[in-house]
Backbone as JSON Lines, residues from 0, in Angstrom:
{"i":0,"aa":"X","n":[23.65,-16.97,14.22],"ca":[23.25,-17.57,12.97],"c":[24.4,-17.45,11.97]}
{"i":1,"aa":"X","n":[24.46,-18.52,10.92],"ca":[25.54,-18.54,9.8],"c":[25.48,-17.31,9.38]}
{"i":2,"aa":"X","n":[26.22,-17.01,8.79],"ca":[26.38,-15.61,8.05],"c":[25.75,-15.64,6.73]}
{"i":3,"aa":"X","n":[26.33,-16.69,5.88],"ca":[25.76,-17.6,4.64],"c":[24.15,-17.94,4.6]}
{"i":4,"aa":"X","n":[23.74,-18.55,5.7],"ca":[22.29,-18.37,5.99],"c":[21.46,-17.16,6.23]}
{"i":5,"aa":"X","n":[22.2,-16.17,7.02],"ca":[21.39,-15.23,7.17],"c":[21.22,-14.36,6.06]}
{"i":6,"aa":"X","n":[22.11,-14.07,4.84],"ca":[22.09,-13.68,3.64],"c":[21.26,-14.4,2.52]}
{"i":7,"aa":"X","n":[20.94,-15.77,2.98],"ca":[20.3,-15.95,2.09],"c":[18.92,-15.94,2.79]}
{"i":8,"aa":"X","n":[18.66,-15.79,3.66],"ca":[17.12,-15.41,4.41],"c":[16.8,-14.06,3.8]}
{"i":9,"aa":"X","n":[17.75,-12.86,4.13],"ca":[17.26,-11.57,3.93],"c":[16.73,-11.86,2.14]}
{"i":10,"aa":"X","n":[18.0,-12.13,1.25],"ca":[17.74,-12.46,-0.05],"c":[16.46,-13.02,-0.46]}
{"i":11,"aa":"X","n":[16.04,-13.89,0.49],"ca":[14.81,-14.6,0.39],"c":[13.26,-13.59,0.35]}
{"i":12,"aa":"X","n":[13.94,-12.81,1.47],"ca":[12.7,-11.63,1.85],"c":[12.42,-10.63,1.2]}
{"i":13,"aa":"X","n":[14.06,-10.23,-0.09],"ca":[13.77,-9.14,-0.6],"c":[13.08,-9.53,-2.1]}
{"i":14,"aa":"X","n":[13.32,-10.76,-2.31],"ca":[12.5,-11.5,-3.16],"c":[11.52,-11.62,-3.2]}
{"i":15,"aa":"X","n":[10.54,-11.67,-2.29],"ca":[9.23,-12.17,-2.11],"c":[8.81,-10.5,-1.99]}
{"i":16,"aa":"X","n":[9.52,-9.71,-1.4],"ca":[8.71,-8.63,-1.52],"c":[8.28,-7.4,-2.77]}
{"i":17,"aa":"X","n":[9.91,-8.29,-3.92],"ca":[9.75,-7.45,-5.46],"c":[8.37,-8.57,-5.76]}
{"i":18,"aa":"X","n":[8.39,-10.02,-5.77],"ca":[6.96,-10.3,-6.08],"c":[5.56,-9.73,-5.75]}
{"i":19,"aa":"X","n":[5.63,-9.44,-4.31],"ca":[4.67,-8.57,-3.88],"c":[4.48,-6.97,-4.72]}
{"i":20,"aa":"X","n":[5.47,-6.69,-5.09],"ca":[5.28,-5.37,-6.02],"c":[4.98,-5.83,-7.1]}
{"i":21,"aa":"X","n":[5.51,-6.53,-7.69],"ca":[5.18,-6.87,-8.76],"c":[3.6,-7.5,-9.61]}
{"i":22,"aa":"X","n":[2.98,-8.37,-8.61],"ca":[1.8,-8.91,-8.55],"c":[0.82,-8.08,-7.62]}
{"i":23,"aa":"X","n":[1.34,-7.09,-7.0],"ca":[0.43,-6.71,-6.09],"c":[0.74,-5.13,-5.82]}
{"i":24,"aa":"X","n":[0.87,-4.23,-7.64],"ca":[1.6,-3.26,-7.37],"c":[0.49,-1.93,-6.91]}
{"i":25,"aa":"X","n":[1.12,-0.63,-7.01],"ca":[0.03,0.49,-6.21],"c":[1.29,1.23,-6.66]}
{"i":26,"aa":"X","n":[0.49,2.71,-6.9],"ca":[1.4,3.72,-7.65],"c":[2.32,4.6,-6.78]}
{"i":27,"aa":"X","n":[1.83,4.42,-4.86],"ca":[3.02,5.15,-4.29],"c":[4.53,3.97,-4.18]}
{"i":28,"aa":"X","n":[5.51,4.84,-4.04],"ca":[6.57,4.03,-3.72],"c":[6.62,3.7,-2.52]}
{"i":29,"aa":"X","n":[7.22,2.57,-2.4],"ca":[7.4,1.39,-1.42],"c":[8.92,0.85,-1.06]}
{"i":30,"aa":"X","n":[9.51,1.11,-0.1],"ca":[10.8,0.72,0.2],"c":[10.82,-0.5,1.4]}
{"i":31,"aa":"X","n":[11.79,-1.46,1.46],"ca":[11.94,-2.37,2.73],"c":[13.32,-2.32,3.0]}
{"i":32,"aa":"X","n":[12.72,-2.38,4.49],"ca":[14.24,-1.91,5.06],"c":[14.07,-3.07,6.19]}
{"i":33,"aa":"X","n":[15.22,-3.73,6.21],"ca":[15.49,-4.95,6.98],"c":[16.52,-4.1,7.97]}
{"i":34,"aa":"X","n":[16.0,-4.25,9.27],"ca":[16.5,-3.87,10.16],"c":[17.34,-4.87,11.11]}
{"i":35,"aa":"X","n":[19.1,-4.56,11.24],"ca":[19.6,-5.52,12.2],"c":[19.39,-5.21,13.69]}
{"i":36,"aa":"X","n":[17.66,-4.13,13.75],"ca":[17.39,-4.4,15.17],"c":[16.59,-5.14,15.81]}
{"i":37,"aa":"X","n":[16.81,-5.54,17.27],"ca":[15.56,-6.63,17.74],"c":[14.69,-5.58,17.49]}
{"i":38,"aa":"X","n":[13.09,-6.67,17.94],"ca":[12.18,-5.64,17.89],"c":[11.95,-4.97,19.65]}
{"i":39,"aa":"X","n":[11.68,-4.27,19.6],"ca":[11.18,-3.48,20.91],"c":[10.12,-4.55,21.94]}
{"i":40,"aa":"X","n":[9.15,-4.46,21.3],"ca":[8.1,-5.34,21.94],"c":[7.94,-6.73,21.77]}
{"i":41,"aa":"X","n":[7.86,-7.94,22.61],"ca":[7.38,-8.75,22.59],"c":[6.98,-9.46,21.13]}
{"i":42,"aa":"X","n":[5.84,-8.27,20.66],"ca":[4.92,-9.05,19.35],"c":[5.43,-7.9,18.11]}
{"i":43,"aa":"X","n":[6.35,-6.95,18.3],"ca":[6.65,-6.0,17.82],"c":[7.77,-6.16,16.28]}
{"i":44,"aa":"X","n":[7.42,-6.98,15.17],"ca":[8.22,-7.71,14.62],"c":[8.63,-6.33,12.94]}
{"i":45,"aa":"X","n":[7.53,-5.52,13.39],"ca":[8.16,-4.31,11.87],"c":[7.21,-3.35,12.07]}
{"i":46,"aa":"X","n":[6.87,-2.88,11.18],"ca":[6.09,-1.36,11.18],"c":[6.2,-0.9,9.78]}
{"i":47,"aa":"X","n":[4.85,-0.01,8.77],"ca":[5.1,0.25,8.19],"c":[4.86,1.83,8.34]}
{"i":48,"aa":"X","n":[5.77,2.56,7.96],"ca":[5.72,4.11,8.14],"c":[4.74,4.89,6.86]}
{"i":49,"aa":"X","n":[3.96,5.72,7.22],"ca":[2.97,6.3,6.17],"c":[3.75,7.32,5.37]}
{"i":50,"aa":"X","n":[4.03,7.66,4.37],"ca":[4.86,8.54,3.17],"c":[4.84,9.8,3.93]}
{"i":51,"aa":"X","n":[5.72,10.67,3.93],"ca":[5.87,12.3,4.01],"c":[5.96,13.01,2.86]}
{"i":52,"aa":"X","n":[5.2,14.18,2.48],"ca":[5.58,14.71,1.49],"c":[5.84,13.56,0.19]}
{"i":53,"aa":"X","n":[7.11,13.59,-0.46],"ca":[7.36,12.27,-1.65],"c":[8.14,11.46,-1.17]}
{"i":54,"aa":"X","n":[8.21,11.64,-0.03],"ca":[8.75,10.16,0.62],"c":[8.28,8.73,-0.04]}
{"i":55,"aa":"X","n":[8.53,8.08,0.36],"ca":[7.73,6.36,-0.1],"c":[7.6,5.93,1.42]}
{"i":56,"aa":"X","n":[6.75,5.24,1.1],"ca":[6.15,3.76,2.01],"c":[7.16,3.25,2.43]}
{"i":57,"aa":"X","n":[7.57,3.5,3.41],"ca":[8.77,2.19,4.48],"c":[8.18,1.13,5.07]}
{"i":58,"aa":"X","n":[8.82,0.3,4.69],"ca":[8.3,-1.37,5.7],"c":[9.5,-1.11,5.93]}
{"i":59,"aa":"X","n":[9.5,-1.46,7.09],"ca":[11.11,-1.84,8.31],"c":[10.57,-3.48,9.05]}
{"i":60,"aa":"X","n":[11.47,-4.47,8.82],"ca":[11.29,-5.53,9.56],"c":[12.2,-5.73,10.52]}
{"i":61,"aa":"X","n":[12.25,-5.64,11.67],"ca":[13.01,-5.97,12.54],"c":[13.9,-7.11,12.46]}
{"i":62,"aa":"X","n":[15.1,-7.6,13.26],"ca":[15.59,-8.9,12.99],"c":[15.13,-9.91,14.5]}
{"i":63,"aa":"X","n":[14.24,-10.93,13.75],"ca":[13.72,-12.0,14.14],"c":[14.5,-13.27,13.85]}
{"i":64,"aa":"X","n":[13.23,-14.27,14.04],"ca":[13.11,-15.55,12.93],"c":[13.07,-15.39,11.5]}
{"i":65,"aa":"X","n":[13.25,-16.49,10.57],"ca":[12.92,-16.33,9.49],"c":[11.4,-15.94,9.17]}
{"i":66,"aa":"X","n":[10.78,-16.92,9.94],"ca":[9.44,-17.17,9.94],"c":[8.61,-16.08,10.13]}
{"i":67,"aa":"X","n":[9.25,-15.52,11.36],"ca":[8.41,-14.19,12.03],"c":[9.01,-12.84,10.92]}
{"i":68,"aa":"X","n":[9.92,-13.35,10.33],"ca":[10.14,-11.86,9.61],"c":[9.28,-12.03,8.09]}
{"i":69,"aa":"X","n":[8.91,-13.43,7.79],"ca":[7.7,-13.71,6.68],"c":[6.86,-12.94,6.79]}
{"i":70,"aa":"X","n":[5.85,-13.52,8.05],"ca":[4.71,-13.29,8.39],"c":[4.92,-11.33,8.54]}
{"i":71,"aa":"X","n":[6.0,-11.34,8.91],"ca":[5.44,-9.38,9.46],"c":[5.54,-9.27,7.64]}
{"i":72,"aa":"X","n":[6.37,-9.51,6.63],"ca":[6.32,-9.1,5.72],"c":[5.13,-8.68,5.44]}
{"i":73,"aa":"X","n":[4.03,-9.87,5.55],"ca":[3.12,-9.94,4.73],"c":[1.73,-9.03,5.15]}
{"i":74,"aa":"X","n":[2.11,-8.87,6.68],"ca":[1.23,-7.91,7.32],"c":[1.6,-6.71,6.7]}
{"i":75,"aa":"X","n":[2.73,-6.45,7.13],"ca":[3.18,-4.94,6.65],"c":[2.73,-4.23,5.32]}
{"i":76,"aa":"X","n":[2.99,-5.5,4.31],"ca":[2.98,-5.0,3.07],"c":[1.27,-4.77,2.72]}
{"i":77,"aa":"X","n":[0.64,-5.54,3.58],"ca":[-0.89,-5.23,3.69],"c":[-1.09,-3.74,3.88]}
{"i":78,"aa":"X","n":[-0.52,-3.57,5.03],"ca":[-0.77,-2.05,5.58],"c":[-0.15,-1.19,4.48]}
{"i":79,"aa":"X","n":[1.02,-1.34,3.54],"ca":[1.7,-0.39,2.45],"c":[0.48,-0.48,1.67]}
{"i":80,"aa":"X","n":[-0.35,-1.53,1.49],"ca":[-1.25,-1.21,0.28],"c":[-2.36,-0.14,0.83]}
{"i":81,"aa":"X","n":[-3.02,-0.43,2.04],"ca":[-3.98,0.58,2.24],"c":[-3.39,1.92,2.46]}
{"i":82,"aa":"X","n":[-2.22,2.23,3.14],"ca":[-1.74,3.37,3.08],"c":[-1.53,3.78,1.52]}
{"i":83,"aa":"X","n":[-1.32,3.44,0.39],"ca":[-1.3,4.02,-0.45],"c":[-2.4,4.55,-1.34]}
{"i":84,"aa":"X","n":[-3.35,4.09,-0.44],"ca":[-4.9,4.51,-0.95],"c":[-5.27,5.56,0.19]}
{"i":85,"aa":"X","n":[-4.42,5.82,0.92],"ca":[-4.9,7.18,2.05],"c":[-5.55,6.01,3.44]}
{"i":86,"aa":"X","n":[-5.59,4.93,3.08],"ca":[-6.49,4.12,4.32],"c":[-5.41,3.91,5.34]}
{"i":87,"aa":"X","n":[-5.74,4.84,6.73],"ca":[-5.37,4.61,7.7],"c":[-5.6,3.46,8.29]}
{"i":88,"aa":"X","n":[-6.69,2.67,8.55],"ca":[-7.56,2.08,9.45],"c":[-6.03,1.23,9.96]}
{"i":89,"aa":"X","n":[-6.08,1.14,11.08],"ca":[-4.81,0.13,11.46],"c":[-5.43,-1.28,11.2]}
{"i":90,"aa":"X","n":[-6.29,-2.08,11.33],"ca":[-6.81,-3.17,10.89],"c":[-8.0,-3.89,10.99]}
{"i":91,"aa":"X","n":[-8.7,-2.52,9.99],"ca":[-9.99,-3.34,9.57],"c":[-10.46,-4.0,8.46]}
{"i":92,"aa":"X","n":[-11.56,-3.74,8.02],"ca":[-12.01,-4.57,7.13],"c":[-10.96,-4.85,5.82]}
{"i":93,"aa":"X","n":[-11.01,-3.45,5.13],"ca":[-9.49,-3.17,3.97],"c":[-8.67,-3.93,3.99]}
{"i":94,"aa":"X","n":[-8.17,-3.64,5.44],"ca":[-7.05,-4.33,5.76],"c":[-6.71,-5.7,5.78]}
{"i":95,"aa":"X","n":[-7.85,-6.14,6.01],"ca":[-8.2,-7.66,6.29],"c":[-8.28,-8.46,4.37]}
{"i":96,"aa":"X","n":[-8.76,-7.58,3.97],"ca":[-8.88,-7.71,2.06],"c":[-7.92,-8.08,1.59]}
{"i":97,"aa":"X","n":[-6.58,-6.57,1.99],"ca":[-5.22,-6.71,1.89],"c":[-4.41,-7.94,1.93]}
{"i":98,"aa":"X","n":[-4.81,-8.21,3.37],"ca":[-3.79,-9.57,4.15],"c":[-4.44,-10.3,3.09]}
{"i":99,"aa":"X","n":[-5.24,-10.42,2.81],"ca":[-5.53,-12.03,2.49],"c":[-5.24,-11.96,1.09]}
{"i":100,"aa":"X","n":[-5.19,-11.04,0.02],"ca":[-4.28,-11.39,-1.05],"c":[-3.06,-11.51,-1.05]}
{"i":101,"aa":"X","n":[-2.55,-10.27,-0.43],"ca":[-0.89,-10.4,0.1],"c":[-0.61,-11.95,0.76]}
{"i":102,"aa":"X","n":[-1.55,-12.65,1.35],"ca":[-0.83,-14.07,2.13],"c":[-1.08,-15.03,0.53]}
{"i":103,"aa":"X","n":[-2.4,-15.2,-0.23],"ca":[-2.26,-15.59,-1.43],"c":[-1.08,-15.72,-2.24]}
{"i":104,"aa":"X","n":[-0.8,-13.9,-2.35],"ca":[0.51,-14.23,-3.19],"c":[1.97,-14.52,-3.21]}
{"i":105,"aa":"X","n":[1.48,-14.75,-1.33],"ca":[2.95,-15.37,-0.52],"c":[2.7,-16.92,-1.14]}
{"i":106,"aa":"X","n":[1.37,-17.83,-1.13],"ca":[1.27,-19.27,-1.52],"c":[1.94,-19.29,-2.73]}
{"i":107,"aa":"X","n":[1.46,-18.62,-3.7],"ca":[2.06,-18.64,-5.41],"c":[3.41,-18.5,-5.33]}
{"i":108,"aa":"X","n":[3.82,-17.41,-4.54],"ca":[5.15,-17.35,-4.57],"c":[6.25,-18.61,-4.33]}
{"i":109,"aa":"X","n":[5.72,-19.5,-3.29],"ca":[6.25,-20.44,-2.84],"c":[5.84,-21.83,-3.83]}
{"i":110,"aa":"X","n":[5.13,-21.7,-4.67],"ca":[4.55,-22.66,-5.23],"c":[5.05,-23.1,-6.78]}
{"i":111,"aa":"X","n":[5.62,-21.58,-7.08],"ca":[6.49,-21.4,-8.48],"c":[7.29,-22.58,-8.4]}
């Protein structure tokens, strides 16, 4: 991939995800970390890590597609919100609450 393009993809991602803080904030800290690794698995596109001690919230996105590194955004950042309420559940109901404002304020975002 261009070099020029791929900078402005990541740029793209770290954008959408200060909107996501911004419109969709929660009082633990939250870091994203764009990873220049493939992902491991097949469907395996990021992960978000639960805080240690005063650690913050890591989203790590693997390097994909543009597309596929959207979409994990928006999962992930789902899962940063329930983890910052102590909600483990890997993906239930909460979670499902989550996604669907987090994908909302992916539409607005794009709609500005």
């Amino acid at each position: 991939m261009n070099k020029s393009i791929k900078k402005y993809n990541n740029k793209l991602l770290r954008e959408l995800f200060q909107y996501f803080r911004k419109v969709l904030p929660f009082k633990k800290k939250v870091v994203l970390i764009l990873s220049r690794k493939k992902a491991c698995l097949l469907n395996d596109y990021g992960i978000t890590i639960p805080p240690e001690d005063k650690e913050p919230i890591k989203i790590i996105i693997y390097n994909s597609f543009q597309c596929e590194r959207i979409d994990t955004l928006i999962h992930e950042y789902a899962h940063a919100m329930r983890m910052a309420r102590n909600d483990y559940n890997e993906h239930g109901n909460s979670w499902g609450i989550a996604y669907a404002k987090t994908y909302r304020k992916f539409l607005e975002f794009f709609d500005k």
